[in-house]
FIPAMAR-532095 format. One line per field, with one value per residue (C-alpha): x, z, y; residue number from 1. Coordinates in steps of 0.1 Angstrom, whole numbers. Layout:
BEGIN
east = (X | ...)
up = (Z | ...)
north = (Y | ...)
i = (NUM | ...)
% end
This chain:
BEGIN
east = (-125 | -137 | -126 | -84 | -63 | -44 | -71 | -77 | -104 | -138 | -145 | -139 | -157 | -153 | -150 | -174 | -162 | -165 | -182 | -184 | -197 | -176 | -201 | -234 | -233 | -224 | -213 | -173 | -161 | -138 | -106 | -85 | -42 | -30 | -57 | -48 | -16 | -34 | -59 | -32 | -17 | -43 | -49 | -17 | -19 | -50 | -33 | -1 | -26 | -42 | -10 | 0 | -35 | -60 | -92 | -118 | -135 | -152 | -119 | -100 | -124 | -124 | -83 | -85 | -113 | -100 | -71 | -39 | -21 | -45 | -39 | -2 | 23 | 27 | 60 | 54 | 26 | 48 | 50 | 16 | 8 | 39 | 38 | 50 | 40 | 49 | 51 | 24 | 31 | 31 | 56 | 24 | 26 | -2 | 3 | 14 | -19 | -12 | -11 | -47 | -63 | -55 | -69 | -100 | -104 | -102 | -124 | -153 | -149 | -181 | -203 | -223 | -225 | -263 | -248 | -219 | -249 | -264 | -232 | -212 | -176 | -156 | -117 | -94 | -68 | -78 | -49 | -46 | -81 | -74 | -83 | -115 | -122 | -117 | -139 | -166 | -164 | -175 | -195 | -229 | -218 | -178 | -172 | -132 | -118 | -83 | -62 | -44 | -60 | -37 | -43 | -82 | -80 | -59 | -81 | -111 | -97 | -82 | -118 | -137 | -139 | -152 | -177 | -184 | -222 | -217 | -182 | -180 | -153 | -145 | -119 | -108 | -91 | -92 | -84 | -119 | -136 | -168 | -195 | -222 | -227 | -217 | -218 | -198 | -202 | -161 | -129 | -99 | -68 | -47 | -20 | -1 | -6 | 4 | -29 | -61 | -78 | -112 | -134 | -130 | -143 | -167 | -180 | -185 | -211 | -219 | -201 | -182 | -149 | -116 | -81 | -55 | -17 | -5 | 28 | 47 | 73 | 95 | 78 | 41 | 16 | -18 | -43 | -78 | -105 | -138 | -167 | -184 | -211 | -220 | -192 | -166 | -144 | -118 | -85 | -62 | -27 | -20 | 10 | 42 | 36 | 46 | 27 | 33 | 23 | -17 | -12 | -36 | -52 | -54 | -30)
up = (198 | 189 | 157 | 151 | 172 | 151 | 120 | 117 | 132 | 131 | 117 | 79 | 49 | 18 | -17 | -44 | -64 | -101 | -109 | -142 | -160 | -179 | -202 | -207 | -210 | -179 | -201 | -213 | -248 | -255 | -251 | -286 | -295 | -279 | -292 | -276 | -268 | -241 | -229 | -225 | -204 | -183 | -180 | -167 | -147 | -128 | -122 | -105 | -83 | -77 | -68 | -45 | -23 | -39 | -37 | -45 | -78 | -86 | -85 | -102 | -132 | -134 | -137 | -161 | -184 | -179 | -204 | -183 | -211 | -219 | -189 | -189 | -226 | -254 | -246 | -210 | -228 | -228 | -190 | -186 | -173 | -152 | -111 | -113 | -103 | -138 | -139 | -155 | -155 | -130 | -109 | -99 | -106 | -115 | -85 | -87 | -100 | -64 | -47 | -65 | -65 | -23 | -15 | -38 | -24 | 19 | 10 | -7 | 15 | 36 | 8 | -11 | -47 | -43 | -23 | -46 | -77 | -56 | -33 | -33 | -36 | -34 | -48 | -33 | -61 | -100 | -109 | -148 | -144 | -142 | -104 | -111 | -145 | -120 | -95 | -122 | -129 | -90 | -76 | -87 | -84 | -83 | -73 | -83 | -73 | -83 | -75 | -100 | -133 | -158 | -147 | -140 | -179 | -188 | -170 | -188 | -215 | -208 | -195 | -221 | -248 | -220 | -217 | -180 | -169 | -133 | -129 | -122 | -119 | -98 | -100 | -59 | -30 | -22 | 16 | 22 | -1 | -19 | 8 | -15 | -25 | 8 | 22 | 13 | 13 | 8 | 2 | -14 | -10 | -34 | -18 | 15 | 37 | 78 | 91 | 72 | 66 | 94 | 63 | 49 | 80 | 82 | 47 | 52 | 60 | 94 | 85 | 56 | 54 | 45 | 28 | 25 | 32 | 58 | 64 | 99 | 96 | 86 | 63 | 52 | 59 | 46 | 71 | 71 | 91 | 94 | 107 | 137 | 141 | 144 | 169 | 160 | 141 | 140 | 128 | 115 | 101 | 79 | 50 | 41 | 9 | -11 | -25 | -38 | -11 | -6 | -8 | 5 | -24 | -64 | -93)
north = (-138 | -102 | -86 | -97 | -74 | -47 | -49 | -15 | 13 | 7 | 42 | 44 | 64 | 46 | 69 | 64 | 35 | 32 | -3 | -17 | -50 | -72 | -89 | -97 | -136 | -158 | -186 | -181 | -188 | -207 | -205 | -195 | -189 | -218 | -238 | -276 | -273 | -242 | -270 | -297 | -272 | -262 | -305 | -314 | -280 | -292 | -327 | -313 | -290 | -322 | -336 | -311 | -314 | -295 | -316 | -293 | -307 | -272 | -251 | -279 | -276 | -235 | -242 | -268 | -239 | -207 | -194 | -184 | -180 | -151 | -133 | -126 | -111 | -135 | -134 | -155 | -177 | -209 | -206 | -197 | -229 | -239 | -232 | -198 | -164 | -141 | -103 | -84 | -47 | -22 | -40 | -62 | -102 | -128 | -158 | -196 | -215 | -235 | -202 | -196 | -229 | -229 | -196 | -202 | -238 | -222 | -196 | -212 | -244 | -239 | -233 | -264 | -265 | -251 | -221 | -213 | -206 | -178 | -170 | -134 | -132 | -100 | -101 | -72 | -72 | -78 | -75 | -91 | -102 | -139 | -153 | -132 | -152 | -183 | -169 | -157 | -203 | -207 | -185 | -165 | -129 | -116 | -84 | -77 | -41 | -28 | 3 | 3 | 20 | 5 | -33 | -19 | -13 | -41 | -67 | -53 | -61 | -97 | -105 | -93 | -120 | -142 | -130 | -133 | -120 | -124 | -106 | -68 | -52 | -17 | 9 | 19 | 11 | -22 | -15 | -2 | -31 | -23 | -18 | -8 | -43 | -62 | -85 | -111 | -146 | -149 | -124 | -131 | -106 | -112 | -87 | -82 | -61 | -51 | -61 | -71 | -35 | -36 | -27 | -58 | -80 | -58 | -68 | -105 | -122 | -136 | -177 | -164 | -165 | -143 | -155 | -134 | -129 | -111 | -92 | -97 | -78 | -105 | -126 | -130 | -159 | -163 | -160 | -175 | -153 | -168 | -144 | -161 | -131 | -96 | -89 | -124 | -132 | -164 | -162 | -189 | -183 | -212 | -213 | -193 | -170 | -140 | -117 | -80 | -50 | -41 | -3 | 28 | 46 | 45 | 57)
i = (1 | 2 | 3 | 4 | 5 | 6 | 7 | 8 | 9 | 10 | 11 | 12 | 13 | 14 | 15 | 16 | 17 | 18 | 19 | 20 | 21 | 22 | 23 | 24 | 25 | 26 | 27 | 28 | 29 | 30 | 31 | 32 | 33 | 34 | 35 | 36 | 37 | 38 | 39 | 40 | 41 | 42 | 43 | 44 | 45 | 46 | 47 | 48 | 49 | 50 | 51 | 52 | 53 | 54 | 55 | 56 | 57 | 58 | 59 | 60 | 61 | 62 | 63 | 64 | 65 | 66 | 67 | 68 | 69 | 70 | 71 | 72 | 73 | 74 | 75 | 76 | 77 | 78 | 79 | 80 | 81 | 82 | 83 | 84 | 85 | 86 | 87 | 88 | 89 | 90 | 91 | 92 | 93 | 94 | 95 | 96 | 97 | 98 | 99 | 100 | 101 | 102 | 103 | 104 | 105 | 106 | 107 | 108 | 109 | 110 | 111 | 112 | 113 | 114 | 115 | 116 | 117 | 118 | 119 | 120 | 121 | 122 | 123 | 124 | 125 | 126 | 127 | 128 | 129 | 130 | 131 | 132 | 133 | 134 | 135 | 136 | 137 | 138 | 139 | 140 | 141 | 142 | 143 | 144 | 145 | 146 | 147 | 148 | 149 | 150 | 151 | 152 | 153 | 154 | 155 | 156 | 157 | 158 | 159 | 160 | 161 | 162 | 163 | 164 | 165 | 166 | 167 | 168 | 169 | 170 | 171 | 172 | 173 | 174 | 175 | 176 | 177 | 178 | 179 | 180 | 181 | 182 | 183 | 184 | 185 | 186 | 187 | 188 | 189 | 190 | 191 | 192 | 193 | 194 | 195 | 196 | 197 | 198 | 199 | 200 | 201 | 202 | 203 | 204 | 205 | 206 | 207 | 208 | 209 | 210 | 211 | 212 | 213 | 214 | 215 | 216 | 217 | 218 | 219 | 220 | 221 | 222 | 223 | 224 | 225 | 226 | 227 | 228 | 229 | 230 | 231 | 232 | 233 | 234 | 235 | 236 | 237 | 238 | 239 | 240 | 241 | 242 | 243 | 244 | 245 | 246 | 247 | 248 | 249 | 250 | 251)
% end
C-alpha cells in the first residue's frame, strides 16, 4: 500500500523546535529513595511483563534499571511498580509498564543488538520523562518532544540525575515530529490521535517502523506502521488501548 489512507496532507511546515540535552554521560546512576525495596519492584515488575509475553531481553532489562518510582509524586511511589497507568499532572498519565514494554518491544523488533548501538529513535510524547529514560537504555540516540511546557520542564528534571548522554529532549508539537534530525529508525506515540499525523511517516526510515494508538471514533487500538519505501508504508492494527488525546500545538 501507499501511505495509510486518512494520515494527513503531505504539505506541512514544521515550527522551529527548541531541543535540549539532558546530560552529558550516557551511563545512568543509580537509582536512589527506594533503595531495594525500588529494585525488588522493578524485579518482580519485569517477571510479570515476562509473564504476560514480553520476550524481548533488551527491554526487559531497561524495566528492571530504570526508576519508575522516580517518574511519578511520592505520594503514588508504592504503586510505581504495579500494572497501572498513574496521573502525573496536566491531566496527562504515565502508561501501564505492559503498555510500555509492548510498544518498545514492536517497535525496535527489526533491529539487532549491533543496530540498536547506533540506531535513532524519536518519542512523540515525553510526557514525565520515563519511556524516554527506557528508550535512552535501548537505543543510541532518543529524540523525545512534548507539547506540553510543564511536563517539558518537569521531565527535565525527572531525567536529569540520570544522566542520560544520548537523550534529547524538545519543546513542540509532536504532530509534525522533529524533522531536523530525521529520520528515524523507530517512533513511539505515546498519545491518540484521529489518524497518525503524515509528518510522522514521513520521518522514518525506509524499514523502520511506527507504534502508536489510534482513535476510531469508538475506541482506540494501537497500530503498527512499518515503512516499506520511499512511497510504502504497511499498516497493522494490533491491540485494544487507552491513551490520553495527541493534541495540535503547545501550551
Amino acid at each position: 500500500m501507499r501511505r495509510p489512507a486518512g494520515y494527513g496532507p503531505k504539505g506541512w511546515t514544521p515550527p522551529p523546535a527548541r531541543v535540549s540535552r539532558v546530560g552529558a554521560a550516557a551511563t545512568p546512576v543509580p537509582a536512589t529513595g527506594l533503595g531495594l525495596a525500588s529494585a525488588r519492584g522493578r524485579a518482580a515488575m519485569a517477571e510479570q511483563l515476562r509473564r504476560l509475553g514480553v520476550r524481548d531481553e533488551a527491554v526487559l532489562a531497561a524495566m528492571s534499571t530504570v526508576p519508575r518510582h522516580a517518574f511519578v509524586d511520592q505520594g503514588l511511589a508504592s504503586r510505581a511498580y504495579d500494572d497501572v497507568s498513574l496521573p502525573i499532572g496536566l491531566g496527562q498519565t504515565i502508561s501501564r509498564p505492559s503498555t510500555v514494554a509492548r510498544m518498545l518491544e514492536l517497535a525496535l523488533e527489526p533491529l539487532d543488538a549491533t543496530t540498536r548501538a547506533s540506531a535513532k529513535v524519536l518519542e512523540v510524547g515525553t510526557g514525565c520523562g520515563y519511556q524516554a529514560a527506557l528508550l535512552a537504555h535501548l537505543v543510541g540516540e532518543v529524540v523525545s518532544i512534548e507539547r506540553l511546557r510543564g511536563l517539558h520542564e518537569a521531565a527535565r528534571a525527572n531525567l536529569r540525575s540520570l544522566r542520560l548522554g544520548n537523550l534529547r529532549l524538545v519543546f513542540g508539537d509532536g504532530r509534525l515530529g522533529v524533522p531536523q534530525m530525521a529520520p528515524y529508525d523507530a517512533i513511539v506515540v505515546a498519545a491518540a490521535g484521529d489518524e497518525i499525523p503524515q509528518p510522522l511517516l514521513e520521518q522514518l526510515r525506509p524499514g523502520a517502523r511506527l507504534v502508536a494508538p489510534v482513535n476510531d471514533g469508538t475506541r482506540q487500538t494501537l497500530h503498527l506502521v512499518e515503512r516499506r519505501d520511499e512511497q510504502r508504508w504497511q499498516l497493522q492494527v494490533l491491540d485494544a488501548v487507552r491513551f490520553v488525546p495527541l493534541k495540535a500545538g503547545t501550551e
